[in-house]
VOPAGU-2260 file (C-alpha; in pm, 1 decimal, decimal comma):
REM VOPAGU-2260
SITE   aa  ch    i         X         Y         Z
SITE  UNK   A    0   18055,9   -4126,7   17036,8
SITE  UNK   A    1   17716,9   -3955,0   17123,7
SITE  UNK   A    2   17553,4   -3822,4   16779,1
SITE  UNK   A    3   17507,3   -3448,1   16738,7
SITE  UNK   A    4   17137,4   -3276,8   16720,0
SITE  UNK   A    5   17189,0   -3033,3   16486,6
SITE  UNK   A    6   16844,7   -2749,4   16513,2
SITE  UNK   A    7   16755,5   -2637,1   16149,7
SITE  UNK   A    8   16807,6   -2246,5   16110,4
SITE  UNK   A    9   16569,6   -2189,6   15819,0
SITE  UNK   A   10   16475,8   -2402,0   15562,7
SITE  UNK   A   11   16565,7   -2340,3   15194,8
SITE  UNK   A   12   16500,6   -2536,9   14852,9
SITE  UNK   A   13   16851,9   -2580,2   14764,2
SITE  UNK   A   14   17037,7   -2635,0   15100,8
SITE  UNK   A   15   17028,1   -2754,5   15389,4
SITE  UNK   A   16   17117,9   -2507,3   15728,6
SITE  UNK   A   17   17174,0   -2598,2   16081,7
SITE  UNK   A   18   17300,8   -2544,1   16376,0
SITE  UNK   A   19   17463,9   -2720,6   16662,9
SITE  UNK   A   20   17697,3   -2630,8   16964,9
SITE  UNK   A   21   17883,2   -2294,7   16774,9
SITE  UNK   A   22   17860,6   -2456,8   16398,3
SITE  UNK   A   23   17690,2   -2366,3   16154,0
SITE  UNK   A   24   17636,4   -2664,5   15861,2
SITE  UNK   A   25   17572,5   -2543,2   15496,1
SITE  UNK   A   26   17498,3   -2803,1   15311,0
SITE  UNK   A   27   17434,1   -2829,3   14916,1
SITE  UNK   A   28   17123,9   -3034,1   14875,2
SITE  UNK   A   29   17134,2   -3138,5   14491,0
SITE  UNK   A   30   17294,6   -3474,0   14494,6
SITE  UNK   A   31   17136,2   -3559,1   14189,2
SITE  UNK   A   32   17293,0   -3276,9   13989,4
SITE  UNK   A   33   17622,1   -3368,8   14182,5
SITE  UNK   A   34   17540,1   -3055,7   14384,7
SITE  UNK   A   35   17565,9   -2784,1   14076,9
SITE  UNK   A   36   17476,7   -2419,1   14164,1
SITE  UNK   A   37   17179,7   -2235,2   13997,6
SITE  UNK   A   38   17071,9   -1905,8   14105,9
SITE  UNK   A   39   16830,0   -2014,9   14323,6
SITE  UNK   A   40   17161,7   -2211,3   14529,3
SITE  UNK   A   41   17392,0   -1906,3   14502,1
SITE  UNK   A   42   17092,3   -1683,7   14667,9
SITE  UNK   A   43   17054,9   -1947,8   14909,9
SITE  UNK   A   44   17409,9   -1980,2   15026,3
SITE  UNK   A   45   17414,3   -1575,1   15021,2
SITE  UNK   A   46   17126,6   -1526,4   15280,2
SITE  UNK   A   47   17283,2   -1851,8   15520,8
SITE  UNK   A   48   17611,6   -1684,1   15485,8
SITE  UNK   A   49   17446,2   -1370,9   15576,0
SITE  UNK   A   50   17273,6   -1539,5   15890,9
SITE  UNK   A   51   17609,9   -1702,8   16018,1
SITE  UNK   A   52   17756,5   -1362,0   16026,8
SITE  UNK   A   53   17484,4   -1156,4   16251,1
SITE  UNK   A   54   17462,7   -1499,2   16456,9
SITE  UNK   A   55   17671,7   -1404,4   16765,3
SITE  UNK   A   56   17664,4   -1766,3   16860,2
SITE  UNK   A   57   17841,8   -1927,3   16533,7
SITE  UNK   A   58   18226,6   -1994,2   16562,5
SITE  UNK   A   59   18237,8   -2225,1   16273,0
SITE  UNK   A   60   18035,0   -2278,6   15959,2
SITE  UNK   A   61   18135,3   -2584,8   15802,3
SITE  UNK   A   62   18037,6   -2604,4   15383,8
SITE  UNK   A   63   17946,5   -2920,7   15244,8
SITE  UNK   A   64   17778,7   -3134,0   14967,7
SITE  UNK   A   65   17531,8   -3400,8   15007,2
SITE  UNK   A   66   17576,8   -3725,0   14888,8
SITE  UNK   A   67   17864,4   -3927,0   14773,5
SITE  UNK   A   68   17969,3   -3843,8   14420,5
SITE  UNK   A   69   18091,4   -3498,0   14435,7
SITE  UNK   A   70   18091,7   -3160,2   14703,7
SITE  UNK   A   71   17997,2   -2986,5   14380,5
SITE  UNK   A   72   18043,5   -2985,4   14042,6
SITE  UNK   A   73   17978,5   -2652,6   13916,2
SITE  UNK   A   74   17677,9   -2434,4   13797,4
């Protein structure tokens, strides 16, 4: 199985966004907080969600936590 090369879209202090072949990849970046929302994460999500939208070339977005412990517990 070749490994994808996801391109970052734009870089953001809660997630992670990126891009490969039609999908877009949200991912929560607060593993140590077992991904919880603040503000600054709901804003985040928000403006990616936003991006996906006017992106003509995005089929998919695929939402997801990072780490092991939890997709998110809250915020």
């Amino acid at each position: 199985m070749t490994k994808r090369e996801w391109t970052p879209i734009r870089e953001y202090e809660d997630i992670l966004f990126d891009f490969h072949n039609g999908i877009a990849r949200i991912t929560i970046n607060r593993p140590s907080y077992r991904n919880a929302f603040t503000p600054t994460t709901t804003t985040e999500m928000s403006d990616a969600l936003r991006i996906c939208r006017e992106m003509e070339e995005v089929s998919v977005v695929v939402l997801t936590g990072a780490g092991d412990k939890a997709f998110c517990s809250g915020g």
